[in-house]
C-alpha positions in Angstrom: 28.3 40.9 32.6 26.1 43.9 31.6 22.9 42.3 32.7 24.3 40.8 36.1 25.1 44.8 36.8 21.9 45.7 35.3 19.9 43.2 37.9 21.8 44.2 40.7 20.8 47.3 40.1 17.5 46.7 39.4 17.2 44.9 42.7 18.5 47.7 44.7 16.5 50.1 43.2 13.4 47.9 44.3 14.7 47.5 48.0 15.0 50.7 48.6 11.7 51.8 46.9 10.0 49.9 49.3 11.4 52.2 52.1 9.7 55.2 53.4 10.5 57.5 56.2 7.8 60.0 57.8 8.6 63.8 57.6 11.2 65.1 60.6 8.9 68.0 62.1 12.4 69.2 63.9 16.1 68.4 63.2 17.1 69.4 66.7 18.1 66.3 69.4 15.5 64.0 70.7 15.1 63.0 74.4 14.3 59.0 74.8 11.1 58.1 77.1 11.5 54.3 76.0 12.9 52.4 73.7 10.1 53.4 70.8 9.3 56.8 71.7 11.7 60.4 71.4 10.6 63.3 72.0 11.6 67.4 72.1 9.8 70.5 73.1 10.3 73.8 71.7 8.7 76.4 74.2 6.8 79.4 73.3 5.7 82.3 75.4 2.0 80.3 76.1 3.5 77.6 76.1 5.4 74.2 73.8 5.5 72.6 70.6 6.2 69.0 71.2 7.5 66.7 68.7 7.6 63.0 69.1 9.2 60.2 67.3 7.7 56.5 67.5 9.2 53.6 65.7 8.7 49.6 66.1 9.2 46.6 64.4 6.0 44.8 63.0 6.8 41.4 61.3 3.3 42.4 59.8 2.4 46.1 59.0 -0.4 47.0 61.0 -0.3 51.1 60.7 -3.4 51.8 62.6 -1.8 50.7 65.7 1.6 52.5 65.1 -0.3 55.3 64.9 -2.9 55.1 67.6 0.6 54.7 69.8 2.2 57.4 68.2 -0.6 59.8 69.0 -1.1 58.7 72.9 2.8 58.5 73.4 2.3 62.5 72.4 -0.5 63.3 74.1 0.8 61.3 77.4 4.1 63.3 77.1 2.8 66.7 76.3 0.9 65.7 79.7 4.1 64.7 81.8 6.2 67.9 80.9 3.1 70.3 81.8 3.3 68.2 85.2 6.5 69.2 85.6 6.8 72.3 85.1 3.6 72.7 87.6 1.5 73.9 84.7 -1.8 72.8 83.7 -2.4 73.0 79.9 -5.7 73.1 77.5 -7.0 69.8 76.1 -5.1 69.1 72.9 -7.2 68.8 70.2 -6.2 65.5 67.6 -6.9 67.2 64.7 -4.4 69.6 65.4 -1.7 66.9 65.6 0.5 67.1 62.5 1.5 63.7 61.6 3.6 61.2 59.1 4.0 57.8 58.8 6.7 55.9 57.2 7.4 52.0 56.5 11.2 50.3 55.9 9.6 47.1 54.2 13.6 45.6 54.3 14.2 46.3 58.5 10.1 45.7 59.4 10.1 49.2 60.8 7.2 51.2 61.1 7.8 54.9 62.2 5.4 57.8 63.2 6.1 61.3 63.1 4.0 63.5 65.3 4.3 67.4 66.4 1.4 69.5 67.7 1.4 72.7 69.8 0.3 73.0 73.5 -1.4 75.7 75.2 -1.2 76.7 79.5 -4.3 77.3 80.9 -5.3 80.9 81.5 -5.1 81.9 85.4 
C-alpha cells in the first residue's frame, strides 16, 4: 500500500515537473485578437506599455516559432492600437521586448509571454 501511494506520488510530482508557465508581465484582464493571442495596454503620458500573451498547441515543441509569433503578434498590435488612436509611434526596438517562455509537456502547450513599452512620435 505504501509504495502504490509512494508511486503515485512520484508520478505526479514528475507530470507536473514537466510544466512551465512564462512570467505574467501584468495581472490585469486581457483583450483577445484571436484565438492564440491577448493582449492589454497600460498607457503612459508618451505613450503604452503593451503586454501580450501567445499560446498554441505543438504536438512537437518547436520554441523558435512560438516565439517568432509571439514577438510579431506584439509588434503587429502595438501597431493597430497606435492606428487607432491616430498616432504614429517610434520603431520598437526587439531588444527592448521583455519576454518568457513556458512549455505544459502534459497539454502540448507552448506559451510566450511578451511586454515592451511604446513611444508617439514627436510632432
Amino acid at each position: 500500500m505504501k509504495k502504490t501511494i509512494l508511486l503515485a506520488c512520484l508520478a505526479i510530482v514528475c507530470i507536473f515537473a514537466g510544466c512551465a508557465t512564462p512570467v505574467g508581465y501584468n495581472e490585469k484582464p486581457l483583450s483577445r485578437v484571436d484565438k492564440d493571442t491577448s493582449y492589454r495596454v497600460d498607457d503612459h503620458p508618451d505613450g503604452f506599455t503593451i503586454t501580450v500573451y501567445y499560446s498554441r498547441y505543438q504536438f512537437i515543441p518547436e520554441s523558435d516559432a512560438v516565439s517568432q509569433a509571439g514577438k510579431s503578434a506584439l509588434l503587429s498590435t502595438a501597431y493597430d492600437v497606435a492606428e487607432a488612436r491616430g498616432k504614429k509611434i517610434q520603431s520598437i526596438n526587439e531588444q527592448r521586448i521583455k519576454m518568457s517562455m513556458g512549455r505544459n509537456g502534459f497539454s502540448g502547450i507552448t506559451s510566450w509571454t511578451g511586454a515592451v513599452k511604446v513611444y508617439y512620435m514627436k510632432e
